[in-house]
C-alpha atoms as one frame of an Amber mdcrd trajectory, in Angstrom:
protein
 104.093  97.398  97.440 103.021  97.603  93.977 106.539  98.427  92.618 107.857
  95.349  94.835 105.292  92.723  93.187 106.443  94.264  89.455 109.962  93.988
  90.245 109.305  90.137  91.634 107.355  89.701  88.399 110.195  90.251  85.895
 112.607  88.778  87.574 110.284  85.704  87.287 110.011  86.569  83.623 113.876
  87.028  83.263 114.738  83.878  84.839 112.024  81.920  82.576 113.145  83.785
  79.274 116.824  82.789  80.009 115.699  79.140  80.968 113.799  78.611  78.113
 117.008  80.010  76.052 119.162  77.302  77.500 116.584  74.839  76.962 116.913
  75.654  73.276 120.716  75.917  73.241 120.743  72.162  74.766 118.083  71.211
  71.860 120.641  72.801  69.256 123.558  71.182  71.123 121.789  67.456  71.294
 120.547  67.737  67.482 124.290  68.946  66.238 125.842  66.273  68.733 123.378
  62.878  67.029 124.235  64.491  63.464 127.948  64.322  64.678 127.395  60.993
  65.823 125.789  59.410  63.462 128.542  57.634  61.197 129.848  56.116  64.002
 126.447  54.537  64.944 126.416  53.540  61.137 129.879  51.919  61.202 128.923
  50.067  64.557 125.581  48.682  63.227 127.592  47.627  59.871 124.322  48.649
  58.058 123.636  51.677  55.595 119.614  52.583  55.450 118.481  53.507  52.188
 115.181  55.075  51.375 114.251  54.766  47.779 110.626  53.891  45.384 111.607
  50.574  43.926 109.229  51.544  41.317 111.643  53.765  39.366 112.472  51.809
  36.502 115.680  52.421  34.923 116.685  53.562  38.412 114.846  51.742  41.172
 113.021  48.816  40.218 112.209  45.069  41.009 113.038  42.904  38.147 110.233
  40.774  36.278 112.184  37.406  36.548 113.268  37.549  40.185 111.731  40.421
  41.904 114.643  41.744  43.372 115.790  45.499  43.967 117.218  46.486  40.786
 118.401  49.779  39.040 121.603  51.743  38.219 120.727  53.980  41.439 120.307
  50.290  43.779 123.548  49.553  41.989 125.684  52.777  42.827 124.597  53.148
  45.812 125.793  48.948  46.535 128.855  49.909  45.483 129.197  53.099  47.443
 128.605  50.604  50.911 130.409  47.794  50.011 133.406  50.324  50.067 132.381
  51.591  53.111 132.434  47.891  54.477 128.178  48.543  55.216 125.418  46.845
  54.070 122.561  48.113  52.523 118.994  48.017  53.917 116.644  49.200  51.378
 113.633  51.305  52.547 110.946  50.870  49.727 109.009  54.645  50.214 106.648
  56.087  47.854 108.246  59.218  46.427 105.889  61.745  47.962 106.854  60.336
  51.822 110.790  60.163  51.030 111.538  63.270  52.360 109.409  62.660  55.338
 110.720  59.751  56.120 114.254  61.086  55.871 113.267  63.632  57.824 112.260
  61.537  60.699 115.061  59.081  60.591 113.895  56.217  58.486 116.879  55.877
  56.753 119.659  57.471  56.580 119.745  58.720  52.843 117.848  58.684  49.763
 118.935  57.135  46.556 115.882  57.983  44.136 117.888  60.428  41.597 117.346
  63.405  43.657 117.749  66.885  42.246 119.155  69.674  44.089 116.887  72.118
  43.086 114.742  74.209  45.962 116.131  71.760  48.693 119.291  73.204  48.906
 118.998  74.846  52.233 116.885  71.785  53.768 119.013  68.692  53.394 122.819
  67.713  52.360 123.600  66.394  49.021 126.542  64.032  47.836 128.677  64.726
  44.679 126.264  63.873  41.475 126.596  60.487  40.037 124.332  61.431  36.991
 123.627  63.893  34.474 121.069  63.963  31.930 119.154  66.172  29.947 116.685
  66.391  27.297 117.189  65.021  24.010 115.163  64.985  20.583 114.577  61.284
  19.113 113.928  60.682  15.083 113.967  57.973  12.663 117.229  56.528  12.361
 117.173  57.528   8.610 116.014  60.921   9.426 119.104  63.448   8.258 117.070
  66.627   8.398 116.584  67.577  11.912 120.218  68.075  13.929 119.517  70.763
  15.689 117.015  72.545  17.622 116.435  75.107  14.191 115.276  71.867  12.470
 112.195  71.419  14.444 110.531  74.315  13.581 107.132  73.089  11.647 108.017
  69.342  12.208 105.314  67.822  13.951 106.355  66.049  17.750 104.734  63.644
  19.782 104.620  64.834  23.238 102.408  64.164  26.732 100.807  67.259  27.129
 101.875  67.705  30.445 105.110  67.395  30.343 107.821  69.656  30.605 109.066
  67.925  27.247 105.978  69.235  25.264 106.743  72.667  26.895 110.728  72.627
  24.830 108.878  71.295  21.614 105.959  74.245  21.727 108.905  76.478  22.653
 111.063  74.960  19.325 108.233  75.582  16.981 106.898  72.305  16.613 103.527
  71.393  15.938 101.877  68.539  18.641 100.607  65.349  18.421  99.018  64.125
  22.098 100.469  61.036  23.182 100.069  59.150  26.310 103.840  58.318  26.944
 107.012  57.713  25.560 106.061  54.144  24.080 103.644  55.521  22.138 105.722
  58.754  21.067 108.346  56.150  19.507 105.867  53.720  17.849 104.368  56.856
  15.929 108.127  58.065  14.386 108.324  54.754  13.172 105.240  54.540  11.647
 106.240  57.935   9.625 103.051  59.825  11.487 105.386  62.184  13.408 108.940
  63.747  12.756 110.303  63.775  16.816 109.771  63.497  19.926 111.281  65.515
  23.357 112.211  62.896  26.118 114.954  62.326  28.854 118.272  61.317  27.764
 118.696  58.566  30.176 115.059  57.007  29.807 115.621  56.875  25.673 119.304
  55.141  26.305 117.921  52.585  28.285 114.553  52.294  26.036 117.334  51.573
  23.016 119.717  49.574  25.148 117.488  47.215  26.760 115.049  46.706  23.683
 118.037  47.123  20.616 115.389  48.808  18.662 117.695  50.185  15.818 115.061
  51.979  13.949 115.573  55.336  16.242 118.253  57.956  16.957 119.198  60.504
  19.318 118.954  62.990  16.457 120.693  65.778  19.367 120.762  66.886  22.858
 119.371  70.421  24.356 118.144  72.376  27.371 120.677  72.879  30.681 122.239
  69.160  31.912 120.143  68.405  34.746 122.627  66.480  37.262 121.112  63.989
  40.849 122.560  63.314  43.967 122.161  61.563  47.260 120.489  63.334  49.674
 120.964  63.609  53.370 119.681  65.250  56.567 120.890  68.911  57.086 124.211
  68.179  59.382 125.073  65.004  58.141 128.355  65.889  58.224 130.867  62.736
  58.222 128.480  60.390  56.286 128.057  62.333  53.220 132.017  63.041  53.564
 132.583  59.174  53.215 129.710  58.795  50.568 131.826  61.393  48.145 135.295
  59.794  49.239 133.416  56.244  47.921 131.708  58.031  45.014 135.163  59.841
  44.065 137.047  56.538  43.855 134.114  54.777  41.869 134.487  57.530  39.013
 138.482  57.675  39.413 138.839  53.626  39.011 135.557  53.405  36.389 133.429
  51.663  38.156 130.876  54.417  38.501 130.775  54.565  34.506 130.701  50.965
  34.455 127.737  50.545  36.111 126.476  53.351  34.138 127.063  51.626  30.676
 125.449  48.541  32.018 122.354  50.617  32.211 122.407  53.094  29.519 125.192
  52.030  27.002 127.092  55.281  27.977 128.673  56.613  30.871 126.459  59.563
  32.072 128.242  59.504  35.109 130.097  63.004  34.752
């Protein structure tokens, strides 16, 4: 009797195990099978979803006069859906809920100059469309400090906690605290500081947009840090159309247009 009730027992437990198995082989089927379809519910709605801050100035950013979305990434990303024949709807998402909201299906990508880095096996990226890095910023009339050897005993301004003030400790330089990059350039002018450490792409639109001609970007240094769109894992055919879009942008210049408009350089490649 006993052996009968422990033999109806597994079986009960085999048939549960192997239902539950199917269960999850349908979830992994339904969840491949939406990612699979969903360019063509893109293309039928006509409409691209965009999550991004809108308070990401050069990149993201409503503009004084009009308030409206601005920013080379608003821009590119414009560009990439008009060829598509989509339009954009913008998704305005504070930075630390992007990823959650792309996660539950918010939108359908993020355009917030995303780096790659530790999110690799998480999400799908597009082909960059930017690459920066850091660069050191002097006095226009400054001729002694080319190269990273230079800084050695010059004094930089630097945040404290930025990764910038890290490369200037790590260069030799001795520190003056600032509160931002504003403040960083207003004290090289004044003659109270030799340098400062900053992002290549936030000093070419500082001089671009305010034609201050009294700084330099004395020379560029650390590893080219390079952003992307980013997807859901299994995005599959949309991210394939995003690159054919962002391909022809770079092959026909319009991608380092749009790129000069912000930055007075194409840091496109």
């Amino acid at each position: 009797m006993k052996k009968a009730i422990f033999a109806a027992l597994m079986t009960l437990l085999i048939a549960v195990a192997a239902a539950c198995g199917q269960s999850g082989d349908k979830s992994e089927d339904q969840k491949t099978g939406e990612n699979q379809n969903l360019w063509s519910s893109i293309k039928d709605k006509g409409v691209l979803t965009v999550g991004t801050e809108g308070t990401y100035e050069p990149f993201t950013f409503h503009d004084k006069k009009t308030d409206k979305l601005t920013g080379y990434d608003v821009e590119v990303i414009k560009e990439v859906a008009k060829r598509l024949n989509l339009k954009v709807d913008f998704k305005e998402t504070q930075w630390d809920s992007m990823f959650a909201g792309l996660n539950s299906k918010r939108f359908d990508v993020v355009a917030n100059q995303v780096g790659k880095k530790g999110r690799e096996d998480q999400y799908d990226f597009s082909d960059s469309y930017t690459t920066s890095q850091a660069v050191v910023v002097t006095k226009a009339d400054n001729n002694e400090i080319k190269s990273e050897q230079d800084v050695k005993g010059k004094t930089a301004a630097q945040s404290l906690t930025s990764n910038y003030n890290d490369l200037a400790k790590k260069a030799g330089a001795n520190i003056e605290g600032v509160e931002g990059m504003a403040q960083s350039f207003q004290l090289i002018q004044q003659g109270r500081v030799d340098l400062t450490y900053n992002d290549k792409l936030a000093v070419l639109n500082y001089l671009k947009s305010s034609g201050n001609k009294n700084l330099k970007i004395a020379f560029e240094t650390g590893d080219p840090q390079k952003t992307y769109f980013a997807f859901r894992k299994g995005s599959g055919e949309l991210a394939e159309k995003v690159n054919s879009a962002l391909n022809d942008m770079k092959e026909d210049g319009t991608l380092g247009k749009i790129a000069k408009k912000w930055f007075g350089e194409d840091v496109s490649q």
